[in-house]
C-alpha positions in Angstrom: 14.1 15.9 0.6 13.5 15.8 4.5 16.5 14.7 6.5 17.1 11.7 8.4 16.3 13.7 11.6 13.1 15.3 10.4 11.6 11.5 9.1 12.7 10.2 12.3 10.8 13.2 14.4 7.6 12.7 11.8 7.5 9.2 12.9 8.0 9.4 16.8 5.6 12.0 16.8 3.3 8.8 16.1 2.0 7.5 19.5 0.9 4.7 18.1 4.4 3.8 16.6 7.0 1.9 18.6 11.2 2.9 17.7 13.2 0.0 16.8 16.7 0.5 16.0 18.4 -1.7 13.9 21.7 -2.3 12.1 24.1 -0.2 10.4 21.9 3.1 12.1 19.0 2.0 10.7 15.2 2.8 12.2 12.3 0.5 12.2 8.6 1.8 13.5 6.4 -1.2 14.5 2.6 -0.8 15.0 1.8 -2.9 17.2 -1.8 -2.7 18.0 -1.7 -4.0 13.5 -4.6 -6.3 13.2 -2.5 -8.2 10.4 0.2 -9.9 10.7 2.2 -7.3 9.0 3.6 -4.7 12.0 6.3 -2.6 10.3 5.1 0.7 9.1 8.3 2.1 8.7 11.1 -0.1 7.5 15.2 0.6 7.5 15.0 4.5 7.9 18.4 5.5 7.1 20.9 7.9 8.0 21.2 8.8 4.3 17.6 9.8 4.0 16.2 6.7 2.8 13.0 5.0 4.0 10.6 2.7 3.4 6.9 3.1 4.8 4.3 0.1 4.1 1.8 0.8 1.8 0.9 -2.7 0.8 -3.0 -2.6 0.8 -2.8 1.0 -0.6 -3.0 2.1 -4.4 -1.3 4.4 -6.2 2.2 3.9 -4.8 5.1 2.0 -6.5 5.6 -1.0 -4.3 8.7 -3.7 -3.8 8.4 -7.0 -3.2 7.1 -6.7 0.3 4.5 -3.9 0.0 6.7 -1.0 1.0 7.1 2.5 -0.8 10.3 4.0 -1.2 9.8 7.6 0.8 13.5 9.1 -0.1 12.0 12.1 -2.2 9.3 12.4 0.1 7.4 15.8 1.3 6.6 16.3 5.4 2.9 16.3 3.6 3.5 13.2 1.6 5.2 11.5 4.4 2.1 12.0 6.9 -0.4 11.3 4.3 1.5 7.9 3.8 1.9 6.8 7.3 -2.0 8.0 8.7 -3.1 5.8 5.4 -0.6 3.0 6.4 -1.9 2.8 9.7 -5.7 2.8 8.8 -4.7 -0.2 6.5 -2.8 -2.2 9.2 -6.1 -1.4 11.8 -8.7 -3.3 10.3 -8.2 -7.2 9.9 -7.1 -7.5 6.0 -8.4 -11.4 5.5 -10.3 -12.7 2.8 -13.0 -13.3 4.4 -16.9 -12.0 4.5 -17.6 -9.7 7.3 -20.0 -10.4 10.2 -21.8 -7.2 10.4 -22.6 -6.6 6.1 -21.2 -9.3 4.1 -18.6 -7.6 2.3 -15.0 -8.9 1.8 -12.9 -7.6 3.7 -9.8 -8.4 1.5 -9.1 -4.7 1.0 -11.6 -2.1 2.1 -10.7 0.0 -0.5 -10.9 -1.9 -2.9 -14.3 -1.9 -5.8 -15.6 -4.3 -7.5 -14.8 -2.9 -10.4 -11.8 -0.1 -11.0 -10.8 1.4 -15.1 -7.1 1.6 -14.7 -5.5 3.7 -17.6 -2.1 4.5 -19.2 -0.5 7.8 -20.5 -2.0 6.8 -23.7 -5.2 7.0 -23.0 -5.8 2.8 -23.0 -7.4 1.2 -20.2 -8.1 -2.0 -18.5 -10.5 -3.2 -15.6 -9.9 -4.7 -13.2 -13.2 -6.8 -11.9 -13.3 -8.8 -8.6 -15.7 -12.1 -9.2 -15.5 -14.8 -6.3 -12.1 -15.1 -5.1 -9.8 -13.9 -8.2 -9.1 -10.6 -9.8 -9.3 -10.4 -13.5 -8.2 -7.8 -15.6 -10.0 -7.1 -19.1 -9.1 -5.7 -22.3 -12.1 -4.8 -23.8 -14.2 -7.9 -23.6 -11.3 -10.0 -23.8 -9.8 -11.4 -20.5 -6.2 -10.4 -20.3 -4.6 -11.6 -17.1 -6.7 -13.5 -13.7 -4.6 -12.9 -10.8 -5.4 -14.4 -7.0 -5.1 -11.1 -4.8 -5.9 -7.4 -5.5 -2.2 -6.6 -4.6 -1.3 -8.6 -7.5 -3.0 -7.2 -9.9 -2.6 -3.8 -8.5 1.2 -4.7 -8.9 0.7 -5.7 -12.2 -1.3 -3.1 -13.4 1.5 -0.6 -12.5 4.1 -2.4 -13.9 2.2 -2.4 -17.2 2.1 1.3 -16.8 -1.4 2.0 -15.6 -2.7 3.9 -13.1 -6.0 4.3 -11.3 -8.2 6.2 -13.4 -10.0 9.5 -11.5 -13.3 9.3 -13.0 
């Protein structure tokens, strides 16, 4: 696990990233130059070693609430990785909305009409984009339409699946 003083040294060595202290020692890093609304990258970097970088519009991390990953048990590798991915995501406007110059929604960029999600047993689901709602299929049998990717990305991981690699 990397120290409070190595995250904090990761993160200001981010141009882009602005220091915000905040209470009881805790370390906020804002992007300002975002083209969302959301500006936090990092969130409540702690003295104790715990963190929270946003990885909202990104899959394959476990997610609270608000979008953010838990970076506690993190690598210097993982950490970077996270936070270069985090700022991509924050630098292109994240609306649902068709874009000017191809047509293609811009709700997540990388995001595919179509993704197999699976589990450690070997079961899988897709998840299938059609106008403005996600659904998520069994089979041929609809199991759950949700209205953002997030959640049913969110669900999806809470149901134990995972992005499949194929």
């Amino acid at each position: 696990m990397l120290s409070f003083e190595q995250k904090l040294e990761i993160l200001e060595s981010y141009p882009e990233l602005q220091r915000k202290n905040v209470s009881l020692g805790r370390v906020n890093f804002h992007y300002e130059e975002s083209q969302s609304d959301k500006k936090t990258v990092a969130l409540h970097l702690h003295p104790n070693g715990n963190g929270f970088i946003y990885a909202g519009l990104l899959q394959g991390y476990v997610l609270d609430d608000k979008g953010f990953a838990n970076i506690r048990e993190f690598t210097e590798e993982q950490l970077k990785t996270l936070i270069d991915a985090s700022i991509r995501s924050l630098s292109s406007h994240e609306e649902e909305n068709e874009s000017e110059s191809d047509g293609v929604t811009t709700q997540e960029s990388i995001f595919y009409d179509t993704e197999v999600w699976t589990n450690k047993d070997g079961e899988s689901l897709t998840l299938t984009r059609d106008d403005d709602l996600w659904y998520i299929y069994t089979g041929p049998n609809i199991e759950m339409v949700l209205g953002t990717p997030k959640e049913a990305r969110e669900y999806l991981m809470d149901e134990g699946f995972r992005p499949s690699r194929d």
